[in-house]
N, C-alpha and C positions, 0 to 999 in steps of 0.2 A: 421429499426423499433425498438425503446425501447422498452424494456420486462423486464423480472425477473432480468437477469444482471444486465442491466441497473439502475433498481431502488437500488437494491442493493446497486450498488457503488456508486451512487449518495449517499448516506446515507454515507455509507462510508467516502469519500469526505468532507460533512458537519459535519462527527464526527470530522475527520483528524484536521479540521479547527481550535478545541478547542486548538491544539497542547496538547491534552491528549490522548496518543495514544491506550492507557491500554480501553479507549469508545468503537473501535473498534471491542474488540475484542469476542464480543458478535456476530457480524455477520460470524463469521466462524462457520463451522460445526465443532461436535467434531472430525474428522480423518480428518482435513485440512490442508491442505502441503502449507508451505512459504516457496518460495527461495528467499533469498535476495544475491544480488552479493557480499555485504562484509560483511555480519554479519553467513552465511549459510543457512542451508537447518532446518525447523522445522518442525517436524508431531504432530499434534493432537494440540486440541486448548489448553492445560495448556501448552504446548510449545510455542505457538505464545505467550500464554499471557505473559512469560518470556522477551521474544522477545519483546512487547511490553512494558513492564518496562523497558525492557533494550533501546528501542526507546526514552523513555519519559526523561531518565537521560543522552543518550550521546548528542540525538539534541536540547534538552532546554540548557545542558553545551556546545556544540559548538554555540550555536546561530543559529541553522538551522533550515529553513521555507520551506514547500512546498507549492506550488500553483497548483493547476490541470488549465493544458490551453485544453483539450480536454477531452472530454468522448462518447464512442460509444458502442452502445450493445445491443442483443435482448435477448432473453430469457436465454440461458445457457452460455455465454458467452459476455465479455465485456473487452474493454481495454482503455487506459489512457496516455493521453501527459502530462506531470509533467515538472515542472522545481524545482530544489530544488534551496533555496538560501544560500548560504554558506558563511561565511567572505572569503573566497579566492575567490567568485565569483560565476556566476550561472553555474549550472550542471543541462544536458536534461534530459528525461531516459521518457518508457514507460514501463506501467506498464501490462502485460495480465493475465485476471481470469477466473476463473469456476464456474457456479454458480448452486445447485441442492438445491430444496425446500425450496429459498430461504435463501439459507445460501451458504457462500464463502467457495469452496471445494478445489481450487486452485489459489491461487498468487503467482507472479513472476515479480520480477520488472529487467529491463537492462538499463544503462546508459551508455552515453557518456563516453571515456575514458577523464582521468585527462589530460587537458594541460600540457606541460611541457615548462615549462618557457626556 
């Protein structure tokens, strides 16, 4: 059943879209934890928003896209099938969140490990 999560990320998603990452990040609350697997761990939103410039300059200079192929979620809680597209190829990864009063309290995305040629 979609709920609060749900709508959330959907929103989410459709900012993602702009490839302006720094849109986002108005949806987090302000004591909101991002783990990302290679960039680290950020608390509180003038951190993500860091995070988020720093999103906006590495994947616009690599050339990387993501695409959402799934989304599920009810009220406090939602997660996310992603494919990122990368010039060496695509990478899976999903993404799980937390969501209270409307605002994102917890992200954490996990990917596929890198082929090794």
């Amino acid at each position: 059943m979609a709920g609060q999560a749900f709508a959330v990320m959907q929103e989410f998603w459709r900012l993602q879209d702009s490839r302006d990452y720094l849109s986002v990040v108005e949806l987090f609350a302000d004591d909101a934890v991002l783990e990302d697997p290679i960039y680290g761990t950020y608390r509180g939103k003038e951190a993500i928003r860091g995070f988020m410039a720093k999103m906006n300059a590495e994947m616009t200079g690599a050339g990387i896209t993501f695409d959402l192929v799934e989304l599920q979620g009810g009220d406090d809680s939602a997660w996310a099938k992603w494919v990122a597209h990368t010039p060496r190829g695509e990478r899976h990864g999903v993404g799980i969140y937390k969501v209270a009063n409307g605002k994102l309290t917890y992200y954490r995305d996990y990917m596929d490990a890198v082929k090794q040629d």
